[in-house]
PLY file of the C-alpha trace (Angstrom):
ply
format ascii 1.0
element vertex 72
property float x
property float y
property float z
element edge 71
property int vertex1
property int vertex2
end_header
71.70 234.67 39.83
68.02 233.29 40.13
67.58 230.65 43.15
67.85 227.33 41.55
65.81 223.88 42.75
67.56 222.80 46.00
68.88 219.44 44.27
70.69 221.46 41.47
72.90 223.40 44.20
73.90 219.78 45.44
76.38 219.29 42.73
79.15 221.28 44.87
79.33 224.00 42.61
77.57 226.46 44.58
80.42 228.31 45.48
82.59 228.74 42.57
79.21 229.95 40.49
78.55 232.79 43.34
82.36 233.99 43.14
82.28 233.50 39.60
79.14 236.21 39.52
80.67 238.51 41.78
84.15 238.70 42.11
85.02 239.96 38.62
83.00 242.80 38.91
83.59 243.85 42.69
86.98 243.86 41.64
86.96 246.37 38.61
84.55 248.04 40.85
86.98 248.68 43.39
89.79 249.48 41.20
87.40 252.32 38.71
86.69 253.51 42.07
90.43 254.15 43.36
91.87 254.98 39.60
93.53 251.35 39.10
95.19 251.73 42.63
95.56 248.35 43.41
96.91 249.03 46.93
93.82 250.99 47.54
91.53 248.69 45.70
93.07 246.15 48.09
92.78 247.78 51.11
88.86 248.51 50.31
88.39 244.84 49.57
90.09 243.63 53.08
92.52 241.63 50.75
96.38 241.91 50.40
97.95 243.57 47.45
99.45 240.07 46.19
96.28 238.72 46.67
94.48 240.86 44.51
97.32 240.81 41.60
97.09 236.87 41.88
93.36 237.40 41.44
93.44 239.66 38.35
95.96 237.42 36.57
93.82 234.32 37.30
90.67 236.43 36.14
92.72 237.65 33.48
91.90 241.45 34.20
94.43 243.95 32.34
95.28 246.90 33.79
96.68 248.57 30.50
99.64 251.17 30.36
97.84 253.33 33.11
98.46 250.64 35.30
98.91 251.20 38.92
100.22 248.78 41.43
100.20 251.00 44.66
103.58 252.12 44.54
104.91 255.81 44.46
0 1
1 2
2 3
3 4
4 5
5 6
6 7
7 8
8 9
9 10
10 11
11 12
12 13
13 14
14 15
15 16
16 17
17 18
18 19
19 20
20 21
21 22
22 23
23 24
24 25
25 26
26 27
27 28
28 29
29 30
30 31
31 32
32 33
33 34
34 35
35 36
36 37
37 38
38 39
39 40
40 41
41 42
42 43
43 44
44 45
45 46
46 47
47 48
48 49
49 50
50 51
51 52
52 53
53 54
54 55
55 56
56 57
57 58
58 59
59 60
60 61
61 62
62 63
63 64
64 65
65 66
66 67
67 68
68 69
69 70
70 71
């Protein structure tokens, strides 16, 4: 994301835009790295498991029929 003139990062959307950039991709970064272990995925991203299923349903990341949720 190229640095913008100061008075367009007034208009309070700073913050979504730089998770919007970056959280989508840490996140299937973290999970290619761990084999779709989301409990491990998790872990690596300091977040809890919930919190990261929350977060690919809201970012509407599919896991497919691999899918793996942490649990043995």
């Amino acid at each position: 994301m190229a640095i913008e003139e100061p008075r367009a990062l007034d208009d309070g959307s700073l913050y979504e835009r730089i998770i919007g950039e970056v959280e989508r991709p840490l996140i299937e970064a973290m999970l290619a790295r761990h084999q779709n272990n989301q409990l491990r995925a998790a872990r690596a991203l300091g977040i809890n498991r919930n919190t990261l299923r929350k977060r690919l349903d809201t970012l509407g990341i599919e896991m497919g029929a691999d899918r793996s949720d942490g649990a043995a």
